[in-house]
PyMOL CGO cylinders between C-alpha atoms (Angstrom):
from pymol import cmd
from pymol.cgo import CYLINDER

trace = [
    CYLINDER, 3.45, -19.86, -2.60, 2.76, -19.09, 1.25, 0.3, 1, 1, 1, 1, 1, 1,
    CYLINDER, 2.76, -19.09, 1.25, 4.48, -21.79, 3.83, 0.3, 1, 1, 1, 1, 1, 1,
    CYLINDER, 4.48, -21.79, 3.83, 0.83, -22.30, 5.12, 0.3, 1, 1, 1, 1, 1, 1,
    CYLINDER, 0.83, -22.30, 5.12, -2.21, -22.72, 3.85, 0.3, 1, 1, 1, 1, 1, 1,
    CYLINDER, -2.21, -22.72, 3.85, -5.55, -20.82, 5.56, 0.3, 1, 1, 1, 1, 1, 1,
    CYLINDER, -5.55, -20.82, 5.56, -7.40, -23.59, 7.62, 0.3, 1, 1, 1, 1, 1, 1,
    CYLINDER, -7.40, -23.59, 7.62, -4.32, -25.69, 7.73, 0.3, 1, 1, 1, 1, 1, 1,
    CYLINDER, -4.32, -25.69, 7.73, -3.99, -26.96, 10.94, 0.3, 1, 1, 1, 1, 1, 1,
    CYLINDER, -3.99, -26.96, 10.94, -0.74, -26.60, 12.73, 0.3, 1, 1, 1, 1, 1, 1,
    CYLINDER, -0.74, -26.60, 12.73, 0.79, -29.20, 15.69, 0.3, 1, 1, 1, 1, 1, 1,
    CYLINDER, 0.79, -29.20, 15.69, -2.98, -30.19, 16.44, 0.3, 1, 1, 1, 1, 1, 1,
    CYLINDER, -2.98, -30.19, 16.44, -3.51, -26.95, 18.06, 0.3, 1, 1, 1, 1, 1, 1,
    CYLINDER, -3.51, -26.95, 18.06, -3.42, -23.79, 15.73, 0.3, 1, 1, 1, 1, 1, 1,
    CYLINDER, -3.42, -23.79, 15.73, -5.65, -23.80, 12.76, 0.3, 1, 1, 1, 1, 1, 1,
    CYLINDER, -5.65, -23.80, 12.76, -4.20, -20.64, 10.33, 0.3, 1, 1, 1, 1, 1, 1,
    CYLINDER, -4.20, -20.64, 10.33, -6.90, -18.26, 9.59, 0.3, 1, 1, 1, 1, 1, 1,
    CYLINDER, -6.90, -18.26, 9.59, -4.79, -15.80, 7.07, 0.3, 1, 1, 1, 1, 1, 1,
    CYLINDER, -4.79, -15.80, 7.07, -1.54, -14.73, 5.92, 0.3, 1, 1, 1, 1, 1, 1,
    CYLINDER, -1.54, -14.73, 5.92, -1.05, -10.73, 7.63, 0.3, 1, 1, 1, 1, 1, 1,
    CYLINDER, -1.05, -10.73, 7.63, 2.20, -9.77, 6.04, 0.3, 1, 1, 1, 1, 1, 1,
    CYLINDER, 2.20, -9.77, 6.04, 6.00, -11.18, 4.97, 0.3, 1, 1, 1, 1, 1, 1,
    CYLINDER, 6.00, -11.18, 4.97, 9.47, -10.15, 4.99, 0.3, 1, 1, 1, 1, 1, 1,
    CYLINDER, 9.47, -10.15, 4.99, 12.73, -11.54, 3.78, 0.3, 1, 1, 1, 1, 1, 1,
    CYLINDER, 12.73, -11.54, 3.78, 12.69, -14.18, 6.71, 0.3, 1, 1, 1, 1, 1, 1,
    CYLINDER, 12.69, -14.18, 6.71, 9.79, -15.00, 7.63, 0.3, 1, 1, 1, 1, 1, 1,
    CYLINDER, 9.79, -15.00, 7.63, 5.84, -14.91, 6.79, 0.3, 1, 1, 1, 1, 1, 1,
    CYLINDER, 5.84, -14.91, 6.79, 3.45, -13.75, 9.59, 0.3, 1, 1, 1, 1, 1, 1,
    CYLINDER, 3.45, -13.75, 9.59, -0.27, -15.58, 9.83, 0.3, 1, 1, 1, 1, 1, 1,
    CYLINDER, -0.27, -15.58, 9.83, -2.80, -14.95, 11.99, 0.3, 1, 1, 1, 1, 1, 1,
    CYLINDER, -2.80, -14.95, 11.99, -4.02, -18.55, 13.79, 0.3, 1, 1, 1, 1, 1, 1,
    CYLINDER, -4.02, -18.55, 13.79, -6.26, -19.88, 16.42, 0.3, 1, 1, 1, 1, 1, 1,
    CYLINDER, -6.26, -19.88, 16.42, -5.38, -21.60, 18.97, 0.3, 1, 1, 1, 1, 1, 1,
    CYLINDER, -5.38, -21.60, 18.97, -7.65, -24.41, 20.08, 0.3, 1, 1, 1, 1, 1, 1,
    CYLINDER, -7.65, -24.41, 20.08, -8.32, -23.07, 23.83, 0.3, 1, 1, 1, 1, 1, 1,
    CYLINDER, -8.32, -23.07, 23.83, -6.43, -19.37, 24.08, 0.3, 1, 1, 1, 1, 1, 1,
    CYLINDER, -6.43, -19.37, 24.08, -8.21, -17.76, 20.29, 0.3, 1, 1, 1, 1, 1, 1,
    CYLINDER, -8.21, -17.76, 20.29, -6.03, -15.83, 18.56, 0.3, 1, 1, 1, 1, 1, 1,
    CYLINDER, -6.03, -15.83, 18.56, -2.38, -15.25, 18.25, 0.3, 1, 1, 1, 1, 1, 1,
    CYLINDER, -2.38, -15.25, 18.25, 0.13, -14.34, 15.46, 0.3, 1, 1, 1, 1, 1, 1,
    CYLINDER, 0.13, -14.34, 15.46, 2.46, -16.81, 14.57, 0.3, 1, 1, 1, 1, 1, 1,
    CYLINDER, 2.46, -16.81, 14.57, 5.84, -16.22, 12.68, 0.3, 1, 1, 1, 1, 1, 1,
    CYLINDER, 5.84, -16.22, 12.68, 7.60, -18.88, 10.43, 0.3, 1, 1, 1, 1, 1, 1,
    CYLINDER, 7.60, -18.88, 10.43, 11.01, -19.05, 9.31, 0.3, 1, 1, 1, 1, 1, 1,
    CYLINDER, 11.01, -19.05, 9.31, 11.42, -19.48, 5.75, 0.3, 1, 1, 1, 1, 1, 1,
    CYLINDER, 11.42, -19.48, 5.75, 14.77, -20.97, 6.01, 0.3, 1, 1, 1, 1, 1, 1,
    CYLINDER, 14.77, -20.97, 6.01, 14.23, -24.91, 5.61, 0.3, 1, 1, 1, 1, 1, 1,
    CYLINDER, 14.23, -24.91, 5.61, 16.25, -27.64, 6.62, 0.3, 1, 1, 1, 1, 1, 1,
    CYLINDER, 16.25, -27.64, 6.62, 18.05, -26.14, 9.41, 0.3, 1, 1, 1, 1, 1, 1,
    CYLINDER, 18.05, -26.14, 9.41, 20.11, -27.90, 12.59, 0.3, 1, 1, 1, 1, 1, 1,
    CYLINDER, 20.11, -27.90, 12.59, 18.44, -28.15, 15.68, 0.3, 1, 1, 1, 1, 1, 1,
    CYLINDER, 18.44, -28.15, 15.68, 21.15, -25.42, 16.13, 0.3, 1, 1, 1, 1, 1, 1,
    CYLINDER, 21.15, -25.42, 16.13, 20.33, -23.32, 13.52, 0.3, 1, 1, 1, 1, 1, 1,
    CYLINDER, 20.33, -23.32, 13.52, 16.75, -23.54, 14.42, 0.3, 1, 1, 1, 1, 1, 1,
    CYLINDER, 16.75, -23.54, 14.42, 17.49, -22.25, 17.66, 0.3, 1, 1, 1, 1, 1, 1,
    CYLINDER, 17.49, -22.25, 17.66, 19.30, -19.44, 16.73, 0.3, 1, 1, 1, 1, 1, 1,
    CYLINDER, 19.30, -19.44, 16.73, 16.31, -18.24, 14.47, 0.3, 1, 1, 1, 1, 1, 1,
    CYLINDER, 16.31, -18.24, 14.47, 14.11, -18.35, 17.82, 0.3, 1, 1, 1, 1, 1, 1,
    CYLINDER, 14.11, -18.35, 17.82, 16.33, -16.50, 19.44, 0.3, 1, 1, 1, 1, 1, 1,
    CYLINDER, 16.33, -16.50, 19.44, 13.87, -13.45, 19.17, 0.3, 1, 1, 1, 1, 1, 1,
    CYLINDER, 13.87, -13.45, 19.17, 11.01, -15.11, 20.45, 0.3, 1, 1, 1, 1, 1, 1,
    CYLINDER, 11.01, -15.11, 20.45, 13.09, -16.50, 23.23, 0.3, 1, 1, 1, 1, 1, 1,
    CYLINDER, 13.09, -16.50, 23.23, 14.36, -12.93, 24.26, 0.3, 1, 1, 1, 1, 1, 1,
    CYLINDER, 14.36, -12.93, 24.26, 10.52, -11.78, 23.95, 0.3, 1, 1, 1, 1, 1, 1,
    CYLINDER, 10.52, -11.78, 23.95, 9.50, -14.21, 26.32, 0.3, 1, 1, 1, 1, 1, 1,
    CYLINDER, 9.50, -14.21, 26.32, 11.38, -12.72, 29.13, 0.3, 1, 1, 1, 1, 1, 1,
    CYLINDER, 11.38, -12.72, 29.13, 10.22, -9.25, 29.07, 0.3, 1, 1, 1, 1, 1, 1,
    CYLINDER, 10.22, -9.25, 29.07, 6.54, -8.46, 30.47, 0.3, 1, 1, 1, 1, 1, 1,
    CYLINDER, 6.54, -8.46, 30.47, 5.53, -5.31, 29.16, 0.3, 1, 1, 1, 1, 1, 1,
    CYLINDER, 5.53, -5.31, 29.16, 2.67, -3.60, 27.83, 0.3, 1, 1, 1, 1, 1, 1,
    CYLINDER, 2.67, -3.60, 27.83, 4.14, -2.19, 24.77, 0.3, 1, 1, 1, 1, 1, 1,
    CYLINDER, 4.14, -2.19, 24.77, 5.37, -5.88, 24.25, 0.3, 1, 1, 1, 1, 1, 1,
    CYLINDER, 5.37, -5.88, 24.25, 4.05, -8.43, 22.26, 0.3, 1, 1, 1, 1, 1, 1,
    CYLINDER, 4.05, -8.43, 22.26, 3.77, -11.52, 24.89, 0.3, 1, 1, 1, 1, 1, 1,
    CYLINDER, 3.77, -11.52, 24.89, 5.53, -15.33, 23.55, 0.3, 1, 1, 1, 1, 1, 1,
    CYLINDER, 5.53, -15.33, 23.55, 3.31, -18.09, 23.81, 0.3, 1, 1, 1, 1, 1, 1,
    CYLINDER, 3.31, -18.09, 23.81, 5.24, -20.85, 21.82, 0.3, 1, 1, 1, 1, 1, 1,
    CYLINDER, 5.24, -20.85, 21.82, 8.09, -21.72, 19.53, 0.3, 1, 1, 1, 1, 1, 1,
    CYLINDER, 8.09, -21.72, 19.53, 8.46, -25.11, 18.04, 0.3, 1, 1, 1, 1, 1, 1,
    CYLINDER, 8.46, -25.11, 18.04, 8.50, -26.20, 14.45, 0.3, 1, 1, 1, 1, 1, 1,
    CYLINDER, 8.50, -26.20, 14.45, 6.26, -27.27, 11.74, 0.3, 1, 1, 1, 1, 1, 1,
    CYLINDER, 6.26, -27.27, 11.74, 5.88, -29.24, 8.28, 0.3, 1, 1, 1, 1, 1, 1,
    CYLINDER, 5.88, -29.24, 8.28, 5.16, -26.24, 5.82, 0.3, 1, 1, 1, 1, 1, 1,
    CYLINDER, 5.16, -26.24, 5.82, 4.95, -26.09, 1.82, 0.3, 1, 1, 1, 1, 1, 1,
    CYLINDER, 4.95, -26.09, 1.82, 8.70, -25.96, 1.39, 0.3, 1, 1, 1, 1, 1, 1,
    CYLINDER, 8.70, -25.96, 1.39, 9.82, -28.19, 4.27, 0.3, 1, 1, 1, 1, 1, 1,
    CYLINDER, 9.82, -28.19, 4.27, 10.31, -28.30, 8.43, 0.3, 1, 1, 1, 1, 1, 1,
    CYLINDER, 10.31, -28.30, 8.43, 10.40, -24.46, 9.36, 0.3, 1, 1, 1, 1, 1, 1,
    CYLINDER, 10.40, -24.46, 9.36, 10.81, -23.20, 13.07, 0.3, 1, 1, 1, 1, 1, 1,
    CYLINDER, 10.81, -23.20, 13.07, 7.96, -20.92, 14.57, 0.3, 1, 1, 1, 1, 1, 1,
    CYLINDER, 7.96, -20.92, 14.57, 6.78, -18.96, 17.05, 0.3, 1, 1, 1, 1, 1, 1,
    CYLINDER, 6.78, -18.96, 17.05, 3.48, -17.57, 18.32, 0.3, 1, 1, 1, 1, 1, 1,
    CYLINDER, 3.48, -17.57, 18.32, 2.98, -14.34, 19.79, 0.3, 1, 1, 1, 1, 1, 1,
    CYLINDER, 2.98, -14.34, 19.79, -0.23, -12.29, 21.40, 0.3, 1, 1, 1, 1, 1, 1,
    CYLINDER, -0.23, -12.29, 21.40, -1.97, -10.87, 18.15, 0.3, 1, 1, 1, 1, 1, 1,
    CYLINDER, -1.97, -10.87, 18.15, -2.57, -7.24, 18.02, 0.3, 1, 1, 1, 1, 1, 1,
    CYLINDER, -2.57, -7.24, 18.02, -5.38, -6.14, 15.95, 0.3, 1, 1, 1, 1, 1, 1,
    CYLINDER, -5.38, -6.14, 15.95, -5.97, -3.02, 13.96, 0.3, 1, 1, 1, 1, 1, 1,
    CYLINDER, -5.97, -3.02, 13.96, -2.68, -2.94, 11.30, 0.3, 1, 1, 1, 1, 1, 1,
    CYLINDER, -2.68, -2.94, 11.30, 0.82, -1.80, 11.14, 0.3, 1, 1, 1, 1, 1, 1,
    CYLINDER, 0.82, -1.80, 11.14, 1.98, 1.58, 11.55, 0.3, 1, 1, 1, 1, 1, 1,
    CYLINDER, 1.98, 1.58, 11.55, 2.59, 2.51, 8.33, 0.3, 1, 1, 1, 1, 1, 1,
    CYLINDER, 2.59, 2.51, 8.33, -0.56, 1.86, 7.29, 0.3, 1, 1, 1, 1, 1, 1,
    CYLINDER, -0.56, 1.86, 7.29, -2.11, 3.64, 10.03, 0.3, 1, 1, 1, 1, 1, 1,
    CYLINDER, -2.11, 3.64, 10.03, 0.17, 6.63, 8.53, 0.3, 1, 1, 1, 1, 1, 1,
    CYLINDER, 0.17, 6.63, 8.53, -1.28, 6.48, 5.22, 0.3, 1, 1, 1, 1, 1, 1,
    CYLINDER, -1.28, 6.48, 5.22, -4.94, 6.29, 6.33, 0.3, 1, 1, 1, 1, 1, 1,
    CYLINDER, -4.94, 6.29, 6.33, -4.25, 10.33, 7.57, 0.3, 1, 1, 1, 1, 1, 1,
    CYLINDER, -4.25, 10.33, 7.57, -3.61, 10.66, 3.36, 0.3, 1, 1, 1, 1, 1, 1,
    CYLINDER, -3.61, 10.66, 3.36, -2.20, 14.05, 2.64, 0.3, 1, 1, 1, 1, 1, 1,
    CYLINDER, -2.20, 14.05, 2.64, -3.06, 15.74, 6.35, 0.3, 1, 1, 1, 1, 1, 1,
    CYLINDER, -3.06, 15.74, 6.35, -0.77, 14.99, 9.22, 0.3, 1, 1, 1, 1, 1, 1,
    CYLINDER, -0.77, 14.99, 9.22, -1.04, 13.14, 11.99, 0.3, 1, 1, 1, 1, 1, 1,
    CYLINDER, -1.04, 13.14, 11.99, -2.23, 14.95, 15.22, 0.3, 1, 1, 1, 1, 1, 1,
    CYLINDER, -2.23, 14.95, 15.22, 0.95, 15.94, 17.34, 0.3, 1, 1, 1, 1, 1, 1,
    CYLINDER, 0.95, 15.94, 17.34, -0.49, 14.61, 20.37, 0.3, 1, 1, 1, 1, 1, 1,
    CYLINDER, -0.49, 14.61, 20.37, -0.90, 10.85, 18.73, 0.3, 1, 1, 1, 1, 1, 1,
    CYLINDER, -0.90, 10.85, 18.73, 2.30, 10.85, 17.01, 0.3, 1, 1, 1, 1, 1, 1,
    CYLINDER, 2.30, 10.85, 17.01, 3.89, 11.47, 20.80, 0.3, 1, 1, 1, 1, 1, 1,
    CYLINDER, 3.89, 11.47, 20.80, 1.66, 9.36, 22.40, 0.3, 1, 1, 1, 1, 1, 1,
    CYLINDER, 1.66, 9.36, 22.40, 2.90, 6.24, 19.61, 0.3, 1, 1, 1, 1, 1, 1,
    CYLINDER, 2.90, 6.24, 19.61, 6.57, 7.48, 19.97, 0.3, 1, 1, 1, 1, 1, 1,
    CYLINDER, 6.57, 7.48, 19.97, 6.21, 7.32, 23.83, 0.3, 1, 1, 1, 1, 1, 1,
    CYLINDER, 6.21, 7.32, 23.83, 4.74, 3.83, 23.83, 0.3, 1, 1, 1, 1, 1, 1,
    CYLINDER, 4.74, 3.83, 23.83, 7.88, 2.52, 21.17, 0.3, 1, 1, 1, 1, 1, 1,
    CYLINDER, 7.88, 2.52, 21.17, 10.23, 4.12, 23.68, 0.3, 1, 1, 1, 1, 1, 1,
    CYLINDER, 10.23, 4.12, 23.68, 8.85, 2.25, 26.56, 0.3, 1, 1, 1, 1, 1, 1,
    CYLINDER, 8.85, 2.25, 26.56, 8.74, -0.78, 24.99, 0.3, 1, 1, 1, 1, 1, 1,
    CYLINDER, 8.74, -0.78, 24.99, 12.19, -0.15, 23.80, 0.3, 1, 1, 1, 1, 1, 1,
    CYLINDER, 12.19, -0.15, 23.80, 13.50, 0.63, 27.20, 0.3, 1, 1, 1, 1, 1, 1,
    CYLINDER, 13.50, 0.63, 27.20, 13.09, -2.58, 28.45, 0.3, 1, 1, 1, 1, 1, 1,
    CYLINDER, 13.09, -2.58, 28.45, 15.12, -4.47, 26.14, 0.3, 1, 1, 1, 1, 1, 1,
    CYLINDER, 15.12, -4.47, 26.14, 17.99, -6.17, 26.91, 0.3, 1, 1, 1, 1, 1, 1,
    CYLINDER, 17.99, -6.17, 26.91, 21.29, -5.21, 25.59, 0.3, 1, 1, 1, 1, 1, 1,
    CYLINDER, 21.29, -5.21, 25.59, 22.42, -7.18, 22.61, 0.3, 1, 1, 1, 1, 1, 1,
    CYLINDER, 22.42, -7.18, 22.61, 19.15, -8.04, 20.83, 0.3, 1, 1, 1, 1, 1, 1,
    CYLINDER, 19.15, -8.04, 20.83, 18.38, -6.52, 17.31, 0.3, 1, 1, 1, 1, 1, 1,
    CYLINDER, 18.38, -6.52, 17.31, 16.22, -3.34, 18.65, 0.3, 1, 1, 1, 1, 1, 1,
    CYLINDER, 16.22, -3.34, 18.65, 18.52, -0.06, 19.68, 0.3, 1, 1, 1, 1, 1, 1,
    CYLINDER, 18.52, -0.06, 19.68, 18.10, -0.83, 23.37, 0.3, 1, 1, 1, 1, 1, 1,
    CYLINDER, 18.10, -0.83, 23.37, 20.60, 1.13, 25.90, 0.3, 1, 1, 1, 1, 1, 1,
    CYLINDER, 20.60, 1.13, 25.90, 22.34, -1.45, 28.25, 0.3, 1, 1, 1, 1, 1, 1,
    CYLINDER, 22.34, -1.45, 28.25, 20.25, -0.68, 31.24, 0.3, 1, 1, 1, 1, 1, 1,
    CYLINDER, 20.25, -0.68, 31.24, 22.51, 1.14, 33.47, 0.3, 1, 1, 1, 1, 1, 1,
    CYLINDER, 22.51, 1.14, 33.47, 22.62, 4.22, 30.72, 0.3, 1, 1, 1, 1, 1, 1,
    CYLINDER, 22.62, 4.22, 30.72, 18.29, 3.77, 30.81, 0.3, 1, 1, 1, 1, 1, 1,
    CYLINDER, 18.29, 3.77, 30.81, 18.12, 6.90, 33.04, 0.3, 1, 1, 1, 1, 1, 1,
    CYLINDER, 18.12, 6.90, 33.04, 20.40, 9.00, 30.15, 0.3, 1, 1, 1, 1, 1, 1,
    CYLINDER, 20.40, 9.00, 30.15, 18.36, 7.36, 27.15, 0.3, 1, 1, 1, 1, 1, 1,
    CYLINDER, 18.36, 7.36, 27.15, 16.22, 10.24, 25.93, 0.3, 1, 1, 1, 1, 1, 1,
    CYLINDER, 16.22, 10.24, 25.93, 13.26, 7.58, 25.09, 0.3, 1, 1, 1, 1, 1, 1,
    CYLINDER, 13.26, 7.58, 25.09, 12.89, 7.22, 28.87, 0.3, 1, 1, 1, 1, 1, 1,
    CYLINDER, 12.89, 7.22, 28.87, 10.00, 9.50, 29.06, 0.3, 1, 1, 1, 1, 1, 1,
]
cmd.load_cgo(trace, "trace")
């Protein structure tokens, strides 16, 4: 069973259209908020964490927040929310339609995908990737090693 339910409304201000994908932490839905449309929001599946805890599991969304890039998905808020299994900490992020990667890999089937648009999606992971900070969970080079990083492109 899926933390939320589609046309639950969340905090007064996001109503959840659908579910768009899970993983071993957390469930991904796409929602709309009341005045800004659409975003993504990601809950934590882990219930009945510390206000400590909690924090720690935004962690990513807090780190997200402070980088303004293109080939970064933009924060807009982190709080937590009454779900199916209990209190669960979320966050909502700009929602970017058209799929994941993978499946935009298998819609090329048995033919391979141009060389000029698999560079073009490596080049735009690398940028996004250069601007990460040290210490967070993507293989970011500590900034002053950026210039030597052969994603800088």
């Amino acid at each position: 069973m899926s933390l939320l339910q589609e046309e639950q409304i969340i905090r007064g201000t996001f109503e959840v259209e659908r579910l768009l994908g899970e993983g071993a932490f957390a469930e991904v839905y796409r929602v709309k908020h009341r005045f800004l449309g659409r975003q993504a929001m990601k809950v934590f599946k882990m219930v009945g964490m510390t206000i400590e805890e909690t924090e720690e599991m935004l962690g990513e969304a807090l780190v997200l927040s402070r980088i303004g890039h293109p080939n970064i998905v933009r924060v807009f808020d982190a709080n937590v929310t009454d779900t199916s299994r209990g209190i669960c900490g979320f966050f909502t992020m700009e929602y970017v339609a058209g799929g994941s990667l993978e499946r935009f890999w298998r819609s090329h089937g048995n033919r391979f995908v141009p060389v000029e648009t698999a560079i073009d999606l490596i080049r735009q992971v690398c940028r996004g990737l250069a601007v990460c900070p040290s210490g967070t969970a993507a293989p970011c080079p500590p900034r002053h090693q950026a210039a030597e990083h052969p994603c800088r492109l």
